[in-house]
C-alpha positions in Angstrom: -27.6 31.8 3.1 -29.3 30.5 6.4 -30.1 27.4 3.9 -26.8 26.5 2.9 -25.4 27.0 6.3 -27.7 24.3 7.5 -25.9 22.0 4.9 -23.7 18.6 6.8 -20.4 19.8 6.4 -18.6 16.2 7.5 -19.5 13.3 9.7 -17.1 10.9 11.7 -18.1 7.2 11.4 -16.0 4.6 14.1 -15.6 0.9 13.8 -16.4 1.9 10.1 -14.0 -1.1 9.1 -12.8 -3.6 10.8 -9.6 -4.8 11.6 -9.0 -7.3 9.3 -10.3 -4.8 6.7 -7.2 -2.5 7.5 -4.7 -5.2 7.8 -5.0 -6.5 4.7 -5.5 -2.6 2.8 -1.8 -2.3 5.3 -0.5 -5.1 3.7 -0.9 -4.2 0.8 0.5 -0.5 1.0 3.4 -2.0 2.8 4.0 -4.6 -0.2 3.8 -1.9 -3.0 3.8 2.0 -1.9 6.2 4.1 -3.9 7.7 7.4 -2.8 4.3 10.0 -2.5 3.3 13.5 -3.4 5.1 14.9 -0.7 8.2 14.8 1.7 8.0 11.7 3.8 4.8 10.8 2.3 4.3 6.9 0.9 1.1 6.4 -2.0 -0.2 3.2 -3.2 -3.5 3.6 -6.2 -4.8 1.3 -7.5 -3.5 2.3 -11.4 0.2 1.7 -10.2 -1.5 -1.7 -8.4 -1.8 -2.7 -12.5 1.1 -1.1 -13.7 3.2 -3.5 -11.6 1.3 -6.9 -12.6 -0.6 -6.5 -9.1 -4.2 -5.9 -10.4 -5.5 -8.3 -7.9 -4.8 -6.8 -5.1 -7.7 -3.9 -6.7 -10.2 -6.9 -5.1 -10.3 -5.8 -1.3 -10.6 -2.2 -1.9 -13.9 -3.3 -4.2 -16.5 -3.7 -1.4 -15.4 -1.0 1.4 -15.0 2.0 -2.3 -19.0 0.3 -2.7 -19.7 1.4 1.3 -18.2 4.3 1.2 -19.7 6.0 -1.9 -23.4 5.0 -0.6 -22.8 6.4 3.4 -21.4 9.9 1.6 -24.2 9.9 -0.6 -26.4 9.2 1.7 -25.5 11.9 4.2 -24.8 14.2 1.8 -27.8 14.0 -0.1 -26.4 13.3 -3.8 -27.6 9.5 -3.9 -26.7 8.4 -7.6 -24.7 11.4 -8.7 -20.9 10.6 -7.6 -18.2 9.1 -9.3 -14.9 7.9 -7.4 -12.5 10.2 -8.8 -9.1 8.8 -6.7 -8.7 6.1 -4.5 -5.1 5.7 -2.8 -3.4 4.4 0.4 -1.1 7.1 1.6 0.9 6.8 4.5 2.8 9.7 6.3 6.4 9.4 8.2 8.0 11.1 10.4 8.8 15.0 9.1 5.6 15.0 7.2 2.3 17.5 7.7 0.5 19.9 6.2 -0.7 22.9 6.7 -4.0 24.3 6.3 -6.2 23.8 3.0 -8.7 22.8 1.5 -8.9 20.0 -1.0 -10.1 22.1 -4.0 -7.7 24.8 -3.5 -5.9 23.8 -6.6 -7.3 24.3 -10.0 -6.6 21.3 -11.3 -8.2 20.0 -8.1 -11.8 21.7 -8.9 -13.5 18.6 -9.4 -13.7 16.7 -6.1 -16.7 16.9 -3.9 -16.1 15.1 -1.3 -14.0 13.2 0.7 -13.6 10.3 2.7 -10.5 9.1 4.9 -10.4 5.9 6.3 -7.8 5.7 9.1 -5.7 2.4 9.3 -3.7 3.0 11.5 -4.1 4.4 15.8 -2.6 7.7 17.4 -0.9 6.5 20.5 -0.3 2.5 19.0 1.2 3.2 15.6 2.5 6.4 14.8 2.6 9.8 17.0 1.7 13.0 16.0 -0.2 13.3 12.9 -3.9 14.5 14.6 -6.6 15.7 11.7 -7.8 19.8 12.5 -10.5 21.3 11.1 -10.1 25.0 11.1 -13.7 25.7 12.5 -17.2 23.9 13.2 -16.9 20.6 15.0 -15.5 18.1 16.0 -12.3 20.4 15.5 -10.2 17.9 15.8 -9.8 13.8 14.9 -7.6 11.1 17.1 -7.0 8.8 14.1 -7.7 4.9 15.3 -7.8 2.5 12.7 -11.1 1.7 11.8 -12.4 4.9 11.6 -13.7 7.4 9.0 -13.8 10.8 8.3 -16.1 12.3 5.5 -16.5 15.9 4.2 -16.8 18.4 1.9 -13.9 19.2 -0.6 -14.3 22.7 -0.5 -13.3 25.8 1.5 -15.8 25.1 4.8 -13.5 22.0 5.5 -10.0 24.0 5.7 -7.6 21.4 7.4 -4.5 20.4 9.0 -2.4 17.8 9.6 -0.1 17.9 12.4 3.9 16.8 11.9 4.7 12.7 12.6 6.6 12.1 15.7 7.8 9.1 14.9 5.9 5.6 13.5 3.6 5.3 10.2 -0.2 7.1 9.6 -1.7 5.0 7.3 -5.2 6.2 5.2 -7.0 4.7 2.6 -8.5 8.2 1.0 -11.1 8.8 -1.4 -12.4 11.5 -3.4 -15.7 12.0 -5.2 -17.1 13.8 -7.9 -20.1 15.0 -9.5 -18.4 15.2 -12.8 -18.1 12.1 -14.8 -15.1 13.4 -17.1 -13.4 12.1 -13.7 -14.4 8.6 -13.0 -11.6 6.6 -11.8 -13.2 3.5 -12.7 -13.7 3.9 -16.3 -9.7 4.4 -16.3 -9.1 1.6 -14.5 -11.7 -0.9 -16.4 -9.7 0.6 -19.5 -6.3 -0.5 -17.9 -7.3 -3.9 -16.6 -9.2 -4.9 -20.1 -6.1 -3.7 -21.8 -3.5 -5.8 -19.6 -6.6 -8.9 -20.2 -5.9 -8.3 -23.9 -2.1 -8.5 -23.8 -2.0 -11.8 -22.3 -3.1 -15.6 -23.7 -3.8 -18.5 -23.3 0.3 -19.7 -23.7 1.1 -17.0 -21.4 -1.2 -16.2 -18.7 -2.2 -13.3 -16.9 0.5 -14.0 -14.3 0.1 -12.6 -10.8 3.4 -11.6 -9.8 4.7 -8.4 -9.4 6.5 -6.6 -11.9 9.2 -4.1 -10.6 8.3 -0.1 -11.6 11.3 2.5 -12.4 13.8 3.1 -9.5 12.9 6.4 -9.0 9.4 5.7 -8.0 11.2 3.5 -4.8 13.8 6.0 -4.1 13.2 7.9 -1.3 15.8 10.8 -0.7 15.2 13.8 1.5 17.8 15.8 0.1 19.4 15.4 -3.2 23.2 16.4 -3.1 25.0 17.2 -6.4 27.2 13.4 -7.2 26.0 11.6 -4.5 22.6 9.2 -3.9 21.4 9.1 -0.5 18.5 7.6 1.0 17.2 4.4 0.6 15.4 1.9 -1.8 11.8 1.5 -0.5 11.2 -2.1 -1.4 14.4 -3.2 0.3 14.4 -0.5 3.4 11.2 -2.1 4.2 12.9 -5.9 4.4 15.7 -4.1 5.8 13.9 -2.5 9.4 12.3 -5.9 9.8 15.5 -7.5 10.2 15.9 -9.6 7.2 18.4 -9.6 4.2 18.6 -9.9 0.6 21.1 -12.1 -1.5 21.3 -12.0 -5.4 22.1 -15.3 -7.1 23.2 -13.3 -10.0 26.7 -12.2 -7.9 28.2 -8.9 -7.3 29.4 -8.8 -11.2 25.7 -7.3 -11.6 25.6 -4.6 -9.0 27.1 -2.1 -11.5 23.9 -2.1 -12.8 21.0 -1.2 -10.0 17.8 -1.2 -12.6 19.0 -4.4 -13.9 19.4 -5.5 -10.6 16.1 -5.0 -9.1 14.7 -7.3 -12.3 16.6 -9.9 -11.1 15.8 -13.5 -8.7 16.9 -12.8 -4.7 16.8 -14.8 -1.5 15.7 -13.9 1.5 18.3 -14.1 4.7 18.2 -14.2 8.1 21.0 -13.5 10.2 23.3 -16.3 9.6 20.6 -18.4 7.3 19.9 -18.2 3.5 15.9 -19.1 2.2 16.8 -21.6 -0.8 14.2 -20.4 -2.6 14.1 -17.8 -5.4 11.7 -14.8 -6.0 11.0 -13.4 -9.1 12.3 -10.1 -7.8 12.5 -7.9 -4.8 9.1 -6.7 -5.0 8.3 -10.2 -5.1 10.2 -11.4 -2.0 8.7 -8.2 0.0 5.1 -9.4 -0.6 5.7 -12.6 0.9 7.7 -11.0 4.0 5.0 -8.7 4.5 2.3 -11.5 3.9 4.5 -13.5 6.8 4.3 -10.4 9.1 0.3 -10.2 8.4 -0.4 -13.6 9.0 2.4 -15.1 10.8 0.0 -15.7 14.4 -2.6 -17.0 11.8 -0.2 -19.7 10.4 0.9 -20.2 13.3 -1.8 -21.7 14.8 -3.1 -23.3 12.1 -1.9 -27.0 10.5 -0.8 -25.9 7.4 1.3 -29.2 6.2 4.0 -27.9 3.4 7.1 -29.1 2.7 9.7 -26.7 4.2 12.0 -25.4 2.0 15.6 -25.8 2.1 17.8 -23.4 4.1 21.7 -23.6 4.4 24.2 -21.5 6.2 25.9 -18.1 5.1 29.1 -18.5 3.6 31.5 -15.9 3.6 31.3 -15.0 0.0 27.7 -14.7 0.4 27.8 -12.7 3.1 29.9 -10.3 0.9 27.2 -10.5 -1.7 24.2 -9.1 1.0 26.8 -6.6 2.4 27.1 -5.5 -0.9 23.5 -5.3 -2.0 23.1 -3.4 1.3 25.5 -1.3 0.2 24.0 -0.3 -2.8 20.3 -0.3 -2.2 20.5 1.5 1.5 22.6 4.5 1.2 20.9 5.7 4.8 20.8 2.9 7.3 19.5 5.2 9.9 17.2 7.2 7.8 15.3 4.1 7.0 14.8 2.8 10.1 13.6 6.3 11.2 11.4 6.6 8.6 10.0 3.2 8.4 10.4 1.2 11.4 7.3 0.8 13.2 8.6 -0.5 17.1 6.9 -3.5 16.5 9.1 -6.2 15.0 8.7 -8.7 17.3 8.9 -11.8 14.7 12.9 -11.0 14.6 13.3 -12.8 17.7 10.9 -15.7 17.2 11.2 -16.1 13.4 10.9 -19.5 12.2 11.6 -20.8 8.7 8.8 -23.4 8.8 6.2 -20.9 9.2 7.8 -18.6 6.7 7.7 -22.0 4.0 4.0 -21.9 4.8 3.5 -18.5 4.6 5.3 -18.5 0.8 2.2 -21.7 0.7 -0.3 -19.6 1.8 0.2 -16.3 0.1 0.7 -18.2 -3.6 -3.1 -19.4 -2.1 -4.2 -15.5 -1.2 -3.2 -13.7 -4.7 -4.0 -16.9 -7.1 -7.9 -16.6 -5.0 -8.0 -12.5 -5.6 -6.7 -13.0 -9.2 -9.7 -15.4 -10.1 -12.1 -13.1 -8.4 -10.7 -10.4 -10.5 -10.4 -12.2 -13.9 -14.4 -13.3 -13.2 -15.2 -9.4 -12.1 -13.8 -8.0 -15.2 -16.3 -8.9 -17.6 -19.4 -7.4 -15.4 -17.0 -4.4 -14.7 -16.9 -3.7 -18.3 -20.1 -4.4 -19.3 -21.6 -2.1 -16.6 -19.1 0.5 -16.9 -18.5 0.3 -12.8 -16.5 -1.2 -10.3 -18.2 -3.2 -8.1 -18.4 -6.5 -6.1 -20.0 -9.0 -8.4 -21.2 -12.0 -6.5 -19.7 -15.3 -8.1 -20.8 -18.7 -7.2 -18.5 -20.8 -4.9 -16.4 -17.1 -4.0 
């Protein structure tokens, strides 16, 4: 008893990643989460990343899943005997918590080890509310700052807590691990990705844009009321609290239909301004916005040299199409801005369209760069039966 008492229960790491590290794992969340596992809870893994044609974005997670299985072997003392068993980037809103558990309190849960939580966001800066307890042994409790990690044991000596949001977005990327190989996220994955390989050719490519999901995975509604949809569309709430608009080329004929809708080209607009260019979808158009927001200092201060796209004015009748795709997507103005906005949206008063017509440049340039990497990974992937950060020539 004395022995297993003297076992490391859980270790804090700061600075673990740095702070381009967790901008780009929040870009991505922000591009593609879909309603979570609980109330006011966003989750982004890395099958649904595949699911919606965005298998390249898998690439940054690579190296920091590689750094984190070796320090929680390490400290734990299990060098070569875990598999990654989940990998996800969950973020919690304002209303969300949890009370206290452990992580293998449910059966179908038994298998995880260990855990690691990787904190991407800061207390104070981002979000309030939301501080990590551990019921006893210390520390007792964690200040998340982005950067930082948390690892322990998935078992009853870690009983935790999560305290309720205040107000802003907690953003994790979390980990488990297991001993039991039955559970190895990877093979799953390498089985997804070498099927998605398979299903594309050489006269149709293995595109990298998105592909939209089902509705209800975007849907976020508190409370469901008998006849009437409240709440708000994810994809478009999120273009929504930054201050931008969407337009559909397609007219208001097609607003009867919402999951046909969401299939279908849009525009971005900006108060009295229309973008003259076309994305694919919605999900489409919110991975560029969110790319603009990421990078936007970046391309600022840099000489990118593209041709700006055209943009023209709002007519009337196309302001009647954005009120009424407003209309229909964002049911609860207010409960998406208090759910979602995070306090910093200072780009709505400086936003420039020639920066945006680079950033559109530049992030064709970021997923076409993590597609090749991924294509090229695939085949060592498979043949080792791992995920793990090959080393190409001239990446």
């Amino acid at each position: 008893m004395a022995e297993a008492k003297k076992k490391p229960r859980r270790l804090i790491l700061h600075n673990f990643l740095s702070s381009e590290e967790c901008k780009e794992l929040e870009y991505i969340h922000k591009s593609n989460s879909t309603v979570g596992y609980r109330p006011n809870v966003f989750s982004t893994t890395l099958s649904h990343l595949i699911a919606t044609n965005c298998s390249h974005f898998i690439v940054p997670f690579v190296p920091i899943r590689e750094r984190l299985k070796e320090k929680v072997e390490e400290f734990f003392g299990c060098e070569f005997e875990l598999f990654v068993e989940f990998t996800g980037l969950i973020s919690w809103t304002k209303g969300a918590s949890i009370g206290w558990h452990s992580d293998d309190n449910r059966p179908y849960l038994k298998q995880r080890d260990f855990a690691a939580v990787c904190y991407l966001s800061s207390f104070g800066k981002d979000f309030n509310g939301g501080l990590f307890h551990f019921q006893d042994g210390e520390p007792s409790t964690i200040v998340p700052m982005a950067g930082d990690v948390a690892l322990y044991t998935a078992d009853s000596t870690n009983v935790h807590s999560v305290d309720e949001i205040i107000e802003g977005e907690r953003l994790t990327l979390t980990l488990w691990f297991s001993r039991d190989s039955t559970h190895d996220e990877d093979a799953k994955l390498i089985s997804l990705l070498s099927e998605k390989m398979m299903n594309s050719s050489n006269d149709i490519p293995w595109s990298n844009l998105p592909i939209m999901a089902s509705s209800n995975m975007y849907w976020f509604c508190p409370e469901a009321t008998a006849g009437q949809r409240l709440g708000f569309y994810i994809c478009c709430a999120r273009l929504y609290v930054l201050g931008f608009d969407i337009y559909s080329p397609q007219g208001k004929s097609s607003f009867s239909d919402f999951a046909e809708l969401l299939m279908e080209s849009v525009q971005l607009a900006w108060r009295n301004k229309l973008f003259g260019q076309e994305f694919a979808n919605i999900l489409h158009l919110l991975q560029v916005v969110q790319f603009y927001c990421w990078k936007h200092l970046e391309l600022l201060n840099s000489n990118h040299k593209v041709k700006m796209c055209k943009v023209i004015e709002i007519s009337q009748s196309k302001q009647e199409n954005i009120d009424a795709m407003k209309s229909l997507i964002l049911k609860d103005h207010q409960l998406a801005n208090t759910v979602l906005s995070c306090g910093n949206n200072d780009h709505q008063h400086s936003f420039d369209w020639a920066i945006f017509s680079a950033a559109v440049a530049a992030w064709e340039d970021y997923t076409y760069k993590l597609h090749k990497k991924l294509v090229m990974s695939l085949p060592y992937w498979k043949m080792q039966g791992i995920i793990y950060d090959v080393e190409l020539e001239g990446s």
